[in-house]
TIFIFI-651084 format. One line per 2 residues: number of its first residue (from 1); their letters; for each residue x, y, z of C-alpha. Coordinates in nm, 4 decimals. Example, Ala and Ser with C-alpha at 12.3 -4.5 7.8 and 13.67 -1.06 7.14 Angstrom:
<rs>
1 = AS = 1.2300/-0.4500/0.7800  1.3670/-0.1060/0.7140
</rs>
This chain:
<rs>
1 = XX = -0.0111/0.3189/2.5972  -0.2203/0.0689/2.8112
3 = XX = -0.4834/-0.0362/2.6017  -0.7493/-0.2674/2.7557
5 = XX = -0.8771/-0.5799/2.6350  -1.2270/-0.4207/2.5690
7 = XX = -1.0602/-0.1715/2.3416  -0.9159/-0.4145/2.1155
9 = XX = -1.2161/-0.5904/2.0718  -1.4340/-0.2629/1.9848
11 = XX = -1.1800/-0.2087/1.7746  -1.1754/-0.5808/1.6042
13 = XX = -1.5350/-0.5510/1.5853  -1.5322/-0.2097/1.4278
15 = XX = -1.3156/-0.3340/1.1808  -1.5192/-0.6698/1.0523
17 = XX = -1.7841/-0.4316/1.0620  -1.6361/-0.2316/0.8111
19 = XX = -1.5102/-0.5205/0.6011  -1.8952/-0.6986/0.6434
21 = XX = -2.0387/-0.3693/0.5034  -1.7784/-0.3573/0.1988
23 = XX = -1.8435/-0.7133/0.1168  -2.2237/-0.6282/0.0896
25 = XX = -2.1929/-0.3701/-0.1575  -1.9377/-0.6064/-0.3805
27 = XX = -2.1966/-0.9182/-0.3671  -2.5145/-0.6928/-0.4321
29 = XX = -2.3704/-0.5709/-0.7101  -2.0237/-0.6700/-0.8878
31 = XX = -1.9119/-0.4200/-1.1205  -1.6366/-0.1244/-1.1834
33 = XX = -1.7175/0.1184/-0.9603  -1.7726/0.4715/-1.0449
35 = XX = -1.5322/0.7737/-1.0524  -1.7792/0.9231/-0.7807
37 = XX = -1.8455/0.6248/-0.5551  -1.4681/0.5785/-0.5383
39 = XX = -1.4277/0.9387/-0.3937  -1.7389/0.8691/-0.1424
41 = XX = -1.6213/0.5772/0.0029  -1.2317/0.7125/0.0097
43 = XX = -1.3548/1.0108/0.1803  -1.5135/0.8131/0.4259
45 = XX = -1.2298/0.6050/0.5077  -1.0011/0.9044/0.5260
47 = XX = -1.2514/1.0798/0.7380  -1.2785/0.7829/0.9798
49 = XX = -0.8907/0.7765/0.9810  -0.8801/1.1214/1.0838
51 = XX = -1.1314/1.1239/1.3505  -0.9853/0.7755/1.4841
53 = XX = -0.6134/0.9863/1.5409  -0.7674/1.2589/1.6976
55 = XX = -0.9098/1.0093/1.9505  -0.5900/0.9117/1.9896
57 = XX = -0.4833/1.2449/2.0202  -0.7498/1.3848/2.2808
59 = XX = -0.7212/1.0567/2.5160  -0.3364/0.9885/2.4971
61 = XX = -0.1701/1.3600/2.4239  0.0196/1.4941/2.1298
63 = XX = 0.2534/1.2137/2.1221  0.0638/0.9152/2.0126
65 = XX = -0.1591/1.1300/1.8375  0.1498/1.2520/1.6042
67 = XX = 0.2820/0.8649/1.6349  -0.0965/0.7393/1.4671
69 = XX = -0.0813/1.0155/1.1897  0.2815/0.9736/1.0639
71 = XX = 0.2337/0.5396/1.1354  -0.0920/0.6066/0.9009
73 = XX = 0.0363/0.8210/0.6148  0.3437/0.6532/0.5709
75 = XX = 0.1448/0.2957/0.5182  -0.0864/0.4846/0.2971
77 = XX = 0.2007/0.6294/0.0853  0.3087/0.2996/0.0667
79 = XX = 0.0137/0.1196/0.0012  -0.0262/0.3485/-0.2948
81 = XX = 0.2627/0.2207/-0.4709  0.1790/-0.0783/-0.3989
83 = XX = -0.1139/-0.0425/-0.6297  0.1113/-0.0636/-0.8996
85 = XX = 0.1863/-0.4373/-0.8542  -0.2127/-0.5252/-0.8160
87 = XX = -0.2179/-0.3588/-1.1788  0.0447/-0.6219/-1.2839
89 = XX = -0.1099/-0.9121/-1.1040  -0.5255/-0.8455/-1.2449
91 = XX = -0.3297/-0.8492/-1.6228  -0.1632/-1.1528/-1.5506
93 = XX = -0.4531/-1.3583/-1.4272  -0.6808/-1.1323/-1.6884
95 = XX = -0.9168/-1.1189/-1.3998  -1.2864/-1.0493/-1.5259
97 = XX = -1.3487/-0.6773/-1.4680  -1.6576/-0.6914/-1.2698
99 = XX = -1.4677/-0.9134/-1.0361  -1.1543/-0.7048/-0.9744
101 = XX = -1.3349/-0.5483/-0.6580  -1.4442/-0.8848/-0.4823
103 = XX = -1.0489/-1.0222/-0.5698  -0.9056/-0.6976/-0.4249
105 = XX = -1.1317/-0.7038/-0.0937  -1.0632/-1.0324/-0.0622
107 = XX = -0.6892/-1.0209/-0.1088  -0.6166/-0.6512/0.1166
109 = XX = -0.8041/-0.9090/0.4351  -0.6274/-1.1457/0.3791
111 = XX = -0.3398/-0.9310/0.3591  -0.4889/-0.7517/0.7121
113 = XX = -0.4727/-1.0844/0.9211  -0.0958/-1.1662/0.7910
115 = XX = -0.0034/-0.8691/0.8713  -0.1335/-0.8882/1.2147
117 = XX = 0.0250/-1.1769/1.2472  0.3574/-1.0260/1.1070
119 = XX = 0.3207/-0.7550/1.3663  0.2469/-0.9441/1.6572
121 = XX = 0.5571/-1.1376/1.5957  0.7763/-0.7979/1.5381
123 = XX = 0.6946/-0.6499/1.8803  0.7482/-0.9502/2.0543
125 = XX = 1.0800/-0.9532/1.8869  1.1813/-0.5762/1.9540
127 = XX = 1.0942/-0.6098/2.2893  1.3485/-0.8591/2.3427
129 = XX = 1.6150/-0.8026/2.1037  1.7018/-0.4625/2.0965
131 = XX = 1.9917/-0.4853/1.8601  1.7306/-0.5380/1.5727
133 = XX = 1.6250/-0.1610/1.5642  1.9626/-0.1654/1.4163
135 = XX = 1.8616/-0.4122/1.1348  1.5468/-0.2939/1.0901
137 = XX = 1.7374/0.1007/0.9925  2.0141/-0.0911/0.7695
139 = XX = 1.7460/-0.2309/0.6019  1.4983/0.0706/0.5316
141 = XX = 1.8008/0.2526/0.4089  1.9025/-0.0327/0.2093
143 = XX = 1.5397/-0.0493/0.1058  1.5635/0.3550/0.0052
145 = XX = 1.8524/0.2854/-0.1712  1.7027/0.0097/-0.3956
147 = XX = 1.3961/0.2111/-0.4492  1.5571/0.5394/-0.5459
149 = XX = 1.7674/0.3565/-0.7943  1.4789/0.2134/-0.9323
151 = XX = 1.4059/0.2916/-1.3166  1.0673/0.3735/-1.4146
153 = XX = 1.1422/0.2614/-1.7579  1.1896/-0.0721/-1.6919
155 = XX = 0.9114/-0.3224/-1.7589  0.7610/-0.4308/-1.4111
157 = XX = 0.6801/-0.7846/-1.4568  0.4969/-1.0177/-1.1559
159 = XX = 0.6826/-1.2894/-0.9880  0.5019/-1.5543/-0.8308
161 = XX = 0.6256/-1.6013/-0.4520  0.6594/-1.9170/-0.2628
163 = XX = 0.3197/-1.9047/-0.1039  0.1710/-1.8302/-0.4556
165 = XX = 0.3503/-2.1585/-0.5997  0.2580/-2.3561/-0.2997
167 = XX = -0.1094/-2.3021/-0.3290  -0.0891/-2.3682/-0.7248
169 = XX = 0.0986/-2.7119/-0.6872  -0.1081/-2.8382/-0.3793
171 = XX = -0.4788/-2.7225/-0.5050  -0.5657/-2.8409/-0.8599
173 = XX = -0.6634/-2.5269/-1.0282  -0.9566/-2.5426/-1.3653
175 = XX = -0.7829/-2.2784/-1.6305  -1.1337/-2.0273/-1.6900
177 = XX = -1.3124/-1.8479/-1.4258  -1.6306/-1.9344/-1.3473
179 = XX = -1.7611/-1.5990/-1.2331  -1.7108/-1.4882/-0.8979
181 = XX = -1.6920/-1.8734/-0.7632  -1.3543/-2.0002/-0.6019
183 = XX = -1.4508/-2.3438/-0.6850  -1.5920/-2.5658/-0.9288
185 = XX = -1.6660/-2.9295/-0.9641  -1.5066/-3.0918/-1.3339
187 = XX = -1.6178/-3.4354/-1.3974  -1.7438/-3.4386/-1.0358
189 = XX = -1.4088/-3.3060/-0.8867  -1.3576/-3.0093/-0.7149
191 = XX = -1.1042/-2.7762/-0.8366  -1.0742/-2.4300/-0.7150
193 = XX = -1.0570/-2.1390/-1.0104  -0.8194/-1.9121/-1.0857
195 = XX = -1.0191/-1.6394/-0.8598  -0.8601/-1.8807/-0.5462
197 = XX = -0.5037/-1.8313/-0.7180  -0.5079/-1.4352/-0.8047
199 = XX = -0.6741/-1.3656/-0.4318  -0.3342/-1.5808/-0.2765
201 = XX = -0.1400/-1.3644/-0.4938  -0.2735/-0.9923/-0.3993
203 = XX = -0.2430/-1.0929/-0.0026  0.0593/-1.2778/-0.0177
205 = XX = 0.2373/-1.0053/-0.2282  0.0978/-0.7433/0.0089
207 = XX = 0.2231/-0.9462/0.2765  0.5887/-0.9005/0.0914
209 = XX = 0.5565/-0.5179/0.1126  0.5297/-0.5208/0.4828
211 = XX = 0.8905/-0.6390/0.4806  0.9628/-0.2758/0.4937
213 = XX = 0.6400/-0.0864/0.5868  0.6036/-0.2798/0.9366
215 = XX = 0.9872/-0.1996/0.9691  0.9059/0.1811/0.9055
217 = XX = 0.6192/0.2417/1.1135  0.8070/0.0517/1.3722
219 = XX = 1.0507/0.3120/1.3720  0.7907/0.5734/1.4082
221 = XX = 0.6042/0.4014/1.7013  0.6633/0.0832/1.9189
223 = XX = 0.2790/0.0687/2.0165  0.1632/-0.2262/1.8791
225 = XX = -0.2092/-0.1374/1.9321  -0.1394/0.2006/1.6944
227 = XX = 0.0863/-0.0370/1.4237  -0.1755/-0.1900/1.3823
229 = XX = -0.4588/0.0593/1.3576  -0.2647/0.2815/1.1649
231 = XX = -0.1944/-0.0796/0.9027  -0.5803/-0.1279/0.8947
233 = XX = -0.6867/0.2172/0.8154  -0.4384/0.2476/0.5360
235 = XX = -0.5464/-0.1068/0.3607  -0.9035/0.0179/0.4754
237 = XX = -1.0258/0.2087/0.0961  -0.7192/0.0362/-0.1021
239 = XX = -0.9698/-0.1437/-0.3390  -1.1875/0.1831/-0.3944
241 = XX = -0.8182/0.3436/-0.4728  -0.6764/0.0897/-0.7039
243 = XX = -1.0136/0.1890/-0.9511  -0.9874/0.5455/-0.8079
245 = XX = -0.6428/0.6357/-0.9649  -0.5457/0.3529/-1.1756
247 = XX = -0.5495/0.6401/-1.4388  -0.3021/0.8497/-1.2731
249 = XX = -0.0327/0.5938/-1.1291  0.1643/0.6922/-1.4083
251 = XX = 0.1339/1.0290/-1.3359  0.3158/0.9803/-0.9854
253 = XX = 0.6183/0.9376/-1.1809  0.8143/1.1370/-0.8148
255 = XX = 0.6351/0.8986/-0.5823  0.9224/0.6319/-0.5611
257 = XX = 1.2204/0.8872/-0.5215  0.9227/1.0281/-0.2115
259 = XX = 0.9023/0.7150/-0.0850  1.2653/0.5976/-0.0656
261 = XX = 1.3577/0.9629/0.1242  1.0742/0.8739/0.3517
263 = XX = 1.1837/0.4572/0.4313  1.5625/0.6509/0.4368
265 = XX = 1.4954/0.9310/0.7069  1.3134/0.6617/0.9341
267 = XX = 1.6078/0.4019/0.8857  1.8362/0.6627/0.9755
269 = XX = 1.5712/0.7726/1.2851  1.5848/0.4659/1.3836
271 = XX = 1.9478/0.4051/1.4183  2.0087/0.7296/1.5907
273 = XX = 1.7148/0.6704/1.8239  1.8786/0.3234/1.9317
275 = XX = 2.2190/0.4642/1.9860  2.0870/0.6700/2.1779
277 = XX = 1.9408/0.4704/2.3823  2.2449/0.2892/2.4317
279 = XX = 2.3537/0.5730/2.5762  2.5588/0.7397/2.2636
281 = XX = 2.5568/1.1309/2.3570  2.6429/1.3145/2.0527
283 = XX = 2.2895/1.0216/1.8859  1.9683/1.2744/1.8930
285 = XX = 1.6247/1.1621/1.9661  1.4086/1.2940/1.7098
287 = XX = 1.0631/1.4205/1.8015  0.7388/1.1932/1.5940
289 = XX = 0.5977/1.6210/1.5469  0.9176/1.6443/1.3488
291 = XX = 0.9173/1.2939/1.2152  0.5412/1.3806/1.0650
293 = XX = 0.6318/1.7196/0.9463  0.9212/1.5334/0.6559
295 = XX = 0.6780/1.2820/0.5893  0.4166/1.5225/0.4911
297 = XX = 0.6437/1.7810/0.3469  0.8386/1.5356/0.1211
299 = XX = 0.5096/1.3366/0.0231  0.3469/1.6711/-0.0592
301 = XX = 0.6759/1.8297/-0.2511  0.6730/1.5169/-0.4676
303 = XX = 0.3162/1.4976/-0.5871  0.3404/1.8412/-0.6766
305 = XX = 0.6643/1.7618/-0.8557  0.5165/1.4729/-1.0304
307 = XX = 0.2482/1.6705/-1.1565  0.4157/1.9554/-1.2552
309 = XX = 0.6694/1.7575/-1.4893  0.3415/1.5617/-1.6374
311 = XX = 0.1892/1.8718/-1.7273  0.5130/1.9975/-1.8650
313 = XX = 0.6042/1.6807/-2.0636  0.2068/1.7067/-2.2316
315 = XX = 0.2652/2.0892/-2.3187  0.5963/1.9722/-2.4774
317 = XX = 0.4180/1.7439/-2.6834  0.1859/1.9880/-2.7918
319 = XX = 0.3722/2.2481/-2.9043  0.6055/1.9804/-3.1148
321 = XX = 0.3283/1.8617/-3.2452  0.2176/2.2050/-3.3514
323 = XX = 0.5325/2.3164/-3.5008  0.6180/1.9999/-3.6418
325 = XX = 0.5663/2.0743/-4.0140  0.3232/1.8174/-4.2445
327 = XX = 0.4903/1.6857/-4.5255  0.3818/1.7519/-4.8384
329 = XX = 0.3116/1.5833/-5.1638  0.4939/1.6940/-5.5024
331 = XX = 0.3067/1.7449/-5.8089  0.4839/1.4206/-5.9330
333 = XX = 0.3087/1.2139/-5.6377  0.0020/1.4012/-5.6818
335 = X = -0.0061/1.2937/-6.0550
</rs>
């Protein structure tokens, strides 16, 4: 693609734009958003995502079109269950919950400009090193591997990451929040508040998670300008989300074992796709129309899956409940 300069910045601007008009609607009013305000603003963002890729689509051809749409939903599957860790870290820092939206917004830009960052520094990489397509494959498979054997039993638990313990040691930090501020004067010095500390922790953590979802939509396109569109549309809602379906992460109880087949397939895409480039004959180049139609298909088989088995687990429970029998009381109890 040969993007101009002025389409970058349209784009930049479009995006502060966005993030400008979220922050207005958090400040006027900081609260827990409703069940239907959730949906309107997702909606919007997914409509916006849509009718972004078919710009793509009617300006650059089928190609880049299908490149934006798989790049997007991947990062958006991902970004999902990533939602479970922003669950963890709001408990640990027992974040206010009128507050939860300005900490997430805050975070997910944060997040935004490292990752920019992150993926500025992986194309200039890939261009020049092309033996790392092979360590970026080794590691989504290794990454598929890790998360398939993942067990959903065990106790997630939220571990502070070198950024996080940098910030904490360097800025003095008061132990209450004091509303929405980030810092406070005590006994005329200023401190910042925990709200600093748990806003580090959602963007640098998010920035972790990129360790494998700039690797996979790098294997899906090498266009830097649609990385990182397809990135900013998928954080783009992520805060409306976390309050959206906070209730029914647990029912996604499939979504890992989608996600690792997903991070697998592209690993092994991208493997194939640099051998054959090296000029391996028998290494096939698979098509991003065929690359979309897994991710879809295996995204879609799994939340089906997942809620198929939750409705089956609750109509177990019902009907043991119903035919377990109530213990009675003998007349000797009674008396």
């Amino acid at each position: 693609m040969n993007v101009p300069l002025w389409l970058w910045l349209v784009t930049g601007v479009g995006l502060i734009a966005i993030i400008c008009l979220d922050f207005y609607f958090i400040s006027r009013n900081p609260r827990d958003p409703s069940l239907k305000e959730c949906t309107l603003w997702i909606s919007g963002y997914v409509t916006l995502s849509i009718l972004f890729g078919l710009g793509i689509l009617a300006f650059e051809g089928p190609q880049y079109g299908g490149e934006f749409f798989a790049g997007w939903i991947t990062e958006y599957s991902l970004s999902v269950d990533n939602l479970f860790v922003f669950v963890i870290i709001m408990s640990s820092f027992a974040v206010p919950r009128q507050f939860r939206q300005k900490v997430l917004s805050i975070g997910i830009v944060l997040a935004l400009l490292m990752r920019g960052a992150f993926i500025l520094i992986g194309y200039q990489a890939i261009t020049r090193f092309d033996w790392l397509f092979y360590f970026f494959g080794a590691f989504l498979v290794y990454t598929a591997y890790k998360l398939m054997m993942h067990k959903d039993d065990e106790e997630e638990e939220f571990k502070e990451n070198a950024m996080l313990r940098a910030v904490k040691k360097v800025l003095p930090a008061t132990n209450t929040y004091e509303g929405a501020r980030i810092t406070t004067k005590v006994n005329g010095k200023r401190m910042v508040t925990p709200m600093l500390i748990v806003m580090v922790a959602i963007g640098t953590t998010d920035l972790l998670f990129a360790l494998d979802s700039i690797p996979a939509i790098f294997g899906l396109t090498k266009e830097p300008y649609l990385v990182f569109t397809a990135n900013a549309f998928a954080l783009m809602g992520l805060r409306q989300l976390f309050f959206l379906i906070g209730g029914l992460l647990d029912k996604l109880v499939y979504l890992s074992i989608g996600l690792s087949v997903v991070l697998g397939f592209i690993g092994v895409k991208l493997v194939l796709e640099a051998l054959h480039h090296d000029g391996v004959s028998w290494a096939p180049e698979i098509p991003i129309l065929v690359s979309l139609a897994i991710i879809v298909g295996t995204l879609a088989v799994t939340t089906v899956a997942s809620l198929l088995k939750v409705r089956r687990d609750r109509r177990r429970e019902v009907d043991t409940a119903v035919t377990t029998p109530v213990p009675r009381e003998s007349p000797a109890e009674i008396d």
